[in-house]
C-alpha positions in Angstrom: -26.2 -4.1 8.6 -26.6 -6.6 5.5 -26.2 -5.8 2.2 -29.3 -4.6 0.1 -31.2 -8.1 -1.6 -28.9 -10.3 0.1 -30.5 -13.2 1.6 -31.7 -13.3 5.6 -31.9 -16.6 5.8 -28.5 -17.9 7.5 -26.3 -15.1 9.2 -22.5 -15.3 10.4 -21.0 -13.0 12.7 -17.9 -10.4 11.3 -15.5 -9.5 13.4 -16.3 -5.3 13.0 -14.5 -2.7 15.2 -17.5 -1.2 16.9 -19.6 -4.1 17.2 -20.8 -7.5 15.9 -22.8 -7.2 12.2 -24.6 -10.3 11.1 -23.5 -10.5 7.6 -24.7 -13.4 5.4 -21.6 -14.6 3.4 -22.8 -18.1 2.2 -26.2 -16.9 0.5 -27.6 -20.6 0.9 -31.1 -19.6 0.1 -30.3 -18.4 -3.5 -30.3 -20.0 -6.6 -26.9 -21.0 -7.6 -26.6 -18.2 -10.5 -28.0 -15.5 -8.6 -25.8 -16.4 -5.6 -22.2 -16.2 -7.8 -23.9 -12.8 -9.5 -24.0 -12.0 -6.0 -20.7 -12.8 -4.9 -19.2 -11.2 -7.9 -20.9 -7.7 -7.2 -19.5 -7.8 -3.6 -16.1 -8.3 -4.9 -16.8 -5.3 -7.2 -17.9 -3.3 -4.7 -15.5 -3.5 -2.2 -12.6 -3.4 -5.2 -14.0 0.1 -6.0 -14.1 1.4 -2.7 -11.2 0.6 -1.5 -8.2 3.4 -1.7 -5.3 0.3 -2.1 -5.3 -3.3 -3.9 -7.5 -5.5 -1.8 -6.6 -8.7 -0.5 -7.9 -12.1 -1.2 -8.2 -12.5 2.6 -10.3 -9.0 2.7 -12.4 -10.5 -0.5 -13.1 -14.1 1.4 -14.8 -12.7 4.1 -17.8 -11.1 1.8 -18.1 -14.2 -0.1 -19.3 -18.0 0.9 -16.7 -20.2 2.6 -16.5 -22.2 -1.0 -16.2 -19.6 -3.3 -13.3 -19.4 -5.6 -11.9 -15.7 -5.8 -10.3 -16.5 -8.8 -13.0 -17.7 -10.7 -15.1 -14.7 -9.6 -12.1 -12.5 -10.8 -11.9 -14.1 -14.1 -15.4 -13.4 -14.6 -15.4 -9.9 -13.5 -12.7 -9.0 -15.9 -14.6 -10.8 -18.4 -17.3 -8.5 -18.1 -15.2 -5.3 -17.7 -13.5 -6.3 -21.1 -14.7 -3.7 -22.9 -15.2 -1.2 -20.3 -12.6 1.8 -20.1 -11.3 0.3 -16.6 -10.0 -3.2 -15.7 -9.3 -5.4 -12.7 -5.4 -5.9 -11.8 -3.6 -8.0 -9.7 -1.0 -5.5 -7.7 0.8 -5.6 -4.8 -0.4 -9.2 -3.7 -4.2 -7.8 -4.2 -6.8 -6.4 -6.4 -7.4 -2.8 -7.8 -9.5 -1.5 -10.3 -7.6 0.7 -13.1 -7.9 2.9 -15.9 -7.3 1.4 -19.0 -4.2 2.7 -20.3 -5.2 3.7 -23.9 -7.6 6.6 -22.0 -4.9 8.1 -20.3 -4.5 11.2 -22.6 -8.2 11.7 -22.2 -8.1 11.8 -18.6 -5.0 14.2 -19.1 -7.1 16.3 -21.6 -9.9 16.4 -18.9 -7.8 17.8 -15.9 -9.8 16.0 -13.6 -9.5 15.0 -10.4 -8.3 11.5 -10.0 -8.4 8.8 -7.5 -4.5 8.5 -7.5 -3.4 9.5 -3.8 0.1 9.4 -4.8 2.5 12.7 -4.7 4.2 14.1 -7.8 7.7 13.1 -7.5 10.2 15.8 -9.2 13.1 14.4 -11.1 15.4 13.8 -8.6 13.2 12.2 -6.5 12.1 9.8 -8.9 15.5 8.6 -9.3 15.9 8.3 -5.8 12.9 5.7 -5.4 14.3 4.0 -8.9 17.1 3.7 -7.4 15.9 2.4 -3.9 13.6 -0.3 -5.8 16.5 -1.6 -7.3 19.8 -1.3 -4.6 17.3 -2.1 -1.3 17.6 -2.4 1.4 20.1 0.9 0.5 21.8 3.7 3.1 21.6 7.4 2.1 24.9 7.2 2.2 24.8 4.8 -0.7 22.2 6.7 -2.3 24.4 9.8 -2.1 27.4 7.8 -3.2 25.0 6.7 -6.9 24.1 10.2 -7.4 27.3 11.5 -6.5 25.4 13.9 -4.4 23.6 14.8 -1.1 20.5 12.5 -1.2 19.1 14.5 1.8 17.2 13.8 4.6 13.9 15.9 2.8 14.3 13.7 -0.5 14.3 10.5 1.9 11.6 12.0 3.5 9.0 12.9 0.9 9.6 9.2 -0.9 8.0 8.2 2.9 5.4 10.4 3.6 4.1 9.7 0.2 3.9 6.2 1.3 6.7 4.9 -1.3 9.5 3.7 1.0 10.2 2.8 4.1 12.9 1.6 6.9 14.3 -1.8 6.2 16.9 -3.8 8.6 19.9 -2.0 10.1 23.3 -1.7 7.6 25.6 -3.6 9.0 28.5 -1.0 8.4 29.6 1.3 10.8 27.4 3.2 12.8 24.3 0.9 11.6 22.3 3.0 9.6 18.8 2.5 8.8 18.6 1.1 5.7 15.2 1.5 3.1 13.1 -0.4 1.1 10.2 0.1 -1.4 6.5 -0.9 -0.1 3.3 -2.2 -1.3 2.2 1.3 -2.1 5.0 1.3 -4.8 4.1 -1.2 -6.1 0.5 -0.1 -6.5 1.4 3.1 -7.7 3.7 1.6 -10.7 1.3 -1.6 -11.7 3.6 -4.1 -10.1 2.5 -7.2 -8.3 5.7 -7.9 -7.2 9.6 -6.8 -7.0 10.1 -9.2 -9.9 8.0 -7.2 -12.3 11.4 -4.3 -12.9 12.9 -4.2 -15.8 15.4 -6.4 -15.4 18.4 -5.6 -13.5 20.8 -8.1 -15.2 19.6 -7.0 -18.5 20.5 -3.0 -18.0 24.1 -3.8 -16.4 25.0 -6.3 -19.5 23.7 -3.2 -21.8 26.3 -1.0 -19.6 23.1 1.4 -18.3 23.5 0.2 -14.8 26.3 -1.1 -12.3 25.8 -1.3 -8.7 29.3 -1.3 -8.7 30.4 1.6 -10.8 27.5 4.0 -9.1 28.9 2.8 -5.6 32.0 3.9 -6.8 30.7 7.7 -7.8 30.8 7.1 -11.4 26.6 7.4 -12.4 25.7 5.6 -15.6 25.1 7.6 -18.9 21.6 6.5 -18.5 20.8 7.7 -15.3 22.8 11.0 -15.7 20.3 12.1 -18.0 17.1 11.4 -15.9 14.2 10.0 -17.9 11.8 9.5 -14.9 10.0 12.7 -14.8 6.5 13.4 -13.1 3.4 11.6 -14.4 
């Protein structure tokens, strides 16, 4: 299958999991513009099809082997600039989002939305806050922050909604699994990586947050009173 108006001169083959498709990525027989408007309308494409941030290894193989993916992004933003949704960079890959200035109207609108993430209640929410920042954490550390049962259910909605998942082994008695946040929670909250939390350092010298003090039982005023609702 190629795409509709591409070119039909040179063809490469695409590694597909039925069968080989002769896909013409390098568009030699077009004009130099129309190739790149090309290009950027199969980055578009597969951007807004796509359920999770596409990679820049997924975006390469739709484009020539000398295109620059950033340059293409760059102009695609550009010309989504005053459109009501943008291109991000989340989770080491691309996503197109809402622009967050139309979020009430989207509220207002009760729609359906393309968001496959689950509504977390409270608790929950505090749990995967908590997990972003502590990981790799044991429920029994999350149980000793909260200073209460962090059960097995809690654990296991933050996974099925695709959120968290098993990191390495604790190395304290008994070797517990430990878990850790994933790329889908980083989607979810507009991050590209683990560096893009509020910073840690900053809430523990304002006395919000200490490892230490929640490890010990004692949860910080600013946790105590939740904060993290549903979206």
């Amino acid at each position: 299958m190629t795409v509709a108006g591409s070119s039909t001169a040179k063809k490469e083959s695409v590694d597909d999991p039925q069968h080989d498709v002769l896909f013409d990525r390098e568009l030699e027989d077009l004009p130099p513009e129309l190739r790149w408007r090309e290009w950027m309308l199969r980055v578009e494409a597969v951007v807004f099809a796509a359920g999770e941030p596409v990679s820049r290894e997924a975006l390469a193989r739709v484009v020539g082997r000398n295109c620059s993916i950033d340059l293409l992004i760059d102009d695609l933003r550009e010309e989504l600039r005053d459109r009501p949704y943008e291109l991000v960079s989340v989770a080491g890959g691309w996503q197109h989002r809402t622009r967050s200035r139309f979020s009430g109207t989207i509220r207002a609108a009760s729609a359906p939305t393309r968001s496959t993430a689950a509504a977390l209640s409270e608790f929950e929410a505090m749990v995967l806050m908590a997990v972003g920042y502590f990981q790799p954490v044991t429920r029994s550390e999350l149980t000793k922050i909260f200073g209460k049962d962090v059960s097995r259910d809690t654990i296991g909605a933050l996974r099925n909604a695709g959120l968290i998942a098993s990191g390495p082994r604790s190395p304290t008695p008994g070797a517990p699994y430990t878990y850790v946040t994933t790329k889908t929670f980083l989607s979810a909250f507009g991050m590209e990586t683990l560096r893009d939390l509020p910073d840690i350092e900053a809430l523990e010298d304002a006395g919000l947050l200490a490892k230490e003090a929640l490890l010990a039982g004692d949860l910080a005023p600013g946790l105590a009173g939740g904060g993290i609702g549903d979206e």
